[in-house]
C-alpha positions as CSV (number, residue, x, y, z in Angstrom):
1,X,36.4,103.0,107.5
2,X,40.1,103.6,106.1
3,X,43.7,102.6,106.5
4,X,46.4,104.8,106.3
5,X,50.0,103.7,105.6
6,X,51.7,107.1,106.0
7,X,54.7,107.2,103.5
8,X,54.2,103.3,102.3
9,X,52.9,102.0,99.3
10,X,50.8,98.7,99.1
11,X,51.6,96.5,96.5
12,X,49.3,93.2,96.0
13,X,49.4,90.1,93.9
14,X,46.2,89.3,91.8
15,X,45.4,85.5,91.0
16,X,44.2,84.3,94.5
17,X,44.5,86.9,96.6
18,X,42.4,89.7,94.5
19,X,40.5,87.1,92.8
20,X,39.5,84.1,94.2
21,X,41.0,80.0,93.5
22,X,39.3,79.0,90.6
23,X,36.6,76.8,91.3
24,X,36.7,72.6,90.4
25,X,33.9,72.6,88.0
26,X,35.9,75.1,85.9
27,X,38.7,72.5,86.1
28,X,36.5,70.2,84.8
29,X,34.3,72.1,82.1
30,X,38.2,72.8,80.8
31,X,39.6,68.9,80.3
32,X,36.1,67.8,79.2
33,X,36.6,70.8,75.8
34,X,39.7,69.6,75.6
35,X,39.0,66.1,75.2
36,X,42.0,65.0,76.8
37,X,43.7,63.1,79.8
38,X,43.8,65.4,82.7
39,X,46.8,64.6,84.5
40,X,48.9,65.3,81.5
41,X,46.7,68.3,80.8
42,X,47.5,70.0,84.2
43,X,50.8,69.0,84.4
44,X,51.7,70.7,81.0
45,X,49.3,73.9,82.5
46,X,52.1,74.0,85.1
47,X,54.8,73.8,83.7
48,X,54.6,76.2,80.6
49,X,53.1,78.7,83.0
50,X,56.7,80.6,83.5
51,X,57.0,80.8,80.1
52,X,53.9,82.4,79.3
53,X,53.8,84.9,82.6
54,X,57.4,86.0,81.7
55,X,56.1,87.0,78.1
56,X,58.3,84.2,76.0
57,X,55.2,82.7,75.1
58,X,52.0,84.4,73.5
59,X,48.8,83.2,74.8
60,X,48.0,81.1,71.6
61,X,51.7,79.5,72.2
62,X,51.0,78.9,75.4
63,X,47.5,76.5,74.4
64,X,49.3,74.8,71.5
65,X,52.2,73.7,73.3
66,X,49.6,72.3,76.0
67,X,48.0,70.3,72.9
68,X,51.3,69.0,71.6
69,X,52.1,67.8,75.4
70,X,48.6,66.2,75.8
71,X,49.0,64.4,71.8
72,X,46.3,66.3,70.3
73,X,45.7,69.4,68.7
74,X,43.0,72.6,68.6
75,X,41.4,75.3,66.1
76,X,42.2,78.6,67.1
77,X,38.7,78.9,68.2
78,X,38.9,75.8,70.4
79,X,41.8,77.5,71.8
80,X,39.5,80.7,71.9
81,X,36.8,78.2,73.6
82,X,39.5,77.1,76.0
83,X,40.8,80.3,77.1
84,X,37.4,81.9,77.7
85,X,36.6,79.2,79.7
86,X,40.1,79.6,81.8
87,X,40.7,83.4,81.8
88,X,37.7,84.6,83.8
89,X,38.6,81.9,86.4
90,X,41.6,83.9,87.4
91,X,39.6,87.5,87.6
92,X,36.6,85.9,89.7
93,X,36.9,88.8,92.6
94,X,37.3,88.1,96.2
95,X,35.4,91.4,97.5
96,X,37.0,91.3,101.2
97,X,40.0,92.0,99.1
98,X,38.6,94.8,97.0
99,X,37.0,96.5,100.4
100,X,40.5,96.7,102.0
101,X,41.8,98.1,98.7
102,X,39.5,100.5,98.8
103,X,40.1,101.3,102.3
104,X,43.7,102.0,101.8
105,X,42.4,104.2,98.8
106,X,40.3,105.9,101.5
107,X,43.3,106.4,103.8
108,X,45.2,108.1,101.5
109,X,47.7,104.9,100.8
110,X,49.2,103.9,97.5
111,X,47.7,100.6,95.9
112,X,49.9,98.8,93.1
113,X,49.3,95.1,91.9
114,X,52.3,93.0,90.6
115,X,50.8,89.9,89.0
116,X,53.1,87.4,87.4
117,X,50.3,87.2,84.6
118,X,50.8,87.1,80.6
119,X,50.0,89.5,78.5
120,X,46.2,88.8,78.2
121,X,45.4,90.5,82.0
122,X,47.1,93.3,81.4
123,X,43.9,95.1,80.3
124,X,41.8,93.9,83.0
125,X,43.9,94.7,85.7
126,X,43.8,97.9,84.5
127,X,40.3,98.4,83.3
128,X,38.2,96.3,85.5
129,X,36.1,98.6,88.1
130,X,38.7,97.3,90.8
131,X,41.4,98.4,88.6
132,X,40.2,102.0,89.2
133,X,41.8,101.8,92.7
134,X,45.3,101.0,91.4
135,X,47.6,103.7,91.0
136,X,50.1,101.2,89.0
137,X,49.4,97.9,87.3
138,X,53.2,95.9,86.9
139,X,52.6,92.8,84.7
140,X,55.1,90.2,84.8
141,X,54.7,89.0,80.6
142,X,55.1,92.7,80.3
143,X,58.1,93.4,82.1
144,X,59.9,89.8,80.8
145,X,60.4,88.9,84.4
146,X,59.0,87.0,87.0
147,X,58.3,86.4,90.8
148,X,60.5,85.9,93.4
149,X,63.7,87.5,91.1
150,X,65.3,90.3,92.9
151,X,65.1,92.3,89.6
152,X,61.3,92.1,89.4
153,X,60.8,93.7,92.5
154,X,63.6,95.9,92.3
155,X,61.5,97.7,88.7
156,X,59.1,98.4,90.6
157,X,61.0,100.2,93.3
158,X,61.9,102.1,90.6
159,X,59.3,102.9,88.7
160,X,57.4,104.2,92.2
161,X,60.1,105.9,92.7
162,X,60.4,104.6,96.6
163,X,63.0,102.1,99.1
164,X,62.4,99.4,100.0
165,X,61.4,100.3,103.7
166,X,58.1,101.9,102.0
167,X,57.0,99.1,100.0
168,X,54.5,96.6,101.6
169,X,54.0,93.5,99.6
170,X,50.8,90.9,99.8
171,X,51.2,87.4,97.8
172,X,49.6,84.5,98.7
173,X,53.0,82.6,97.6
174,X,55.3,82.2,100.3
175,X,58.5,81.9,98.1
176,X,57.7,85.5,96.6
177,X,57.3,86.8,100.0
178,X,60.6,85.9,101.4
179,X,62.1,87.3,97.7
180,X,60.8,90.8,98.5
181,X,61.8,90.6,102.2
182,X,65.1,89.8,101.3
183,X,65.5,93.2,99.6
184,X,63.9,94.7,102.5
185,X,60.4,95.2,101.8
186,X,57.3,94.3,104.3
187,X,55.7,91.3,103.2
188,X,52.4,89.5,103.7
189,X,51.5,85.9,103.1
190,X,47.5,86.2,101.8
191,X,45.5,83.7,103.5
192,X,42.2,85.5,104.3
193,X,40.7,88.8,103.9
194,X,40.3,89.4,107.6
195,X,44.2,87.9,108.5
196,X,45.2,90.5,105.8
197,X,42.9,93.5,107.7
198,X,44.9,92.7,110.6
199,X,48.2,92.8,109.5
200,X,47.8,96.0,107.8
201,X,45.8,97.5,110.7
202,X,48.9,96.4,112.8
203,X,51.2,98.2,110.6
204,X,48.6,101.3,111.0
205,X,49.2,101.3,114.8
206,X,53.4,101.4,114.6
């Protein structure tokens, strides 16, 4: 089975729509290393998360300013422990996802992924046996930008080298959807593997 998207080029967000929501116990096996609180812990996850997906913070940065806002402080290898522990979380596939990517592959249609990720997935998105169906990888950290900006999307526009009428977009963010509309481009909200099938096999049958 294939879709073909004659003269369009897919473009699809990674953390939760590739890969799956990382699971609770994860969550947890995360606060209990830390040995901290975990409402302060999350919120401060949150909050410097712009800062480390636009690139202004190094992955190391990024933990340390989590243990100044929870009062503590880790090793390098606790923040090693830490990350190892959160990283894989975001790269746990969801293989209805990978199937349609590959069935666009199949069909002859352009697959791109624009994650607003930090510098530490730019080798996995690339390297990872699904990143073998990706004709382009655009990593936010890498580009200093982020999703929804008008800039971000308009890069990549650029750098594939097509309008905005031939870029299809899939995010499971609402907010970045309606920033790539705005500019024109076909967007998807992700909810499911089979709602996403449907849309694209919809946009098959124009």
């Amino acid at each position: 089975m294939s879709i073909s998207l004659p003269g369009r080029t897919v473009v699809f967000d990674y953390g939760e729509v590739i890969s799956k929501t990382p699971h609770a116990s994860v969550r947890e096996a995360i606060v209990a290393l830390a040995d901290v609180e975990p409402e302060p812990f999350w919120a401060a996850y949150d909050a410097n998360r712009d800062s480390l997906d636009s690139g202004e913070m190094s992955v190391v940065e990024y933990w340390r300013a989590l243990a100044r806002a929870t009062g503590t402080e880790w090793s390098l290898s606790r923040i090693h422990e830490l990350w190892a522990l959160d990283f894989p979380a975001w790269i746990s596939p969801e293989p209805g996802t990978i199937d349609i990517i590959e069935e666009l592959r199949d069909g002859g249609t352009p697959v791109c992924v624009l994650s607003n990720a930090g510098f530490d997935f730019g080798s996995p998105l690339r390297f990872s046996p699904v990143g073998t169906l990706f004709d382009r990888v655009f990593v936010s950290a890498e580009m200093h930008d982020l999703k929804p900006s008008a800039s971000i999307y308009r890069t990549v526009l650029d750098e594939l080298g097509i309008t905005p009428e031939q870029m299809v977009f899939i995010d499971n963010k609402a907010v970045n959807i309606d920033g790539a509309q705005e500019l024109g481009i076909t967007g998807h909200v992700f909810t499911t593997p089979p709602a996403l099938r449907e849309f694209l096999v919809a946009l098959q049958a124009e």
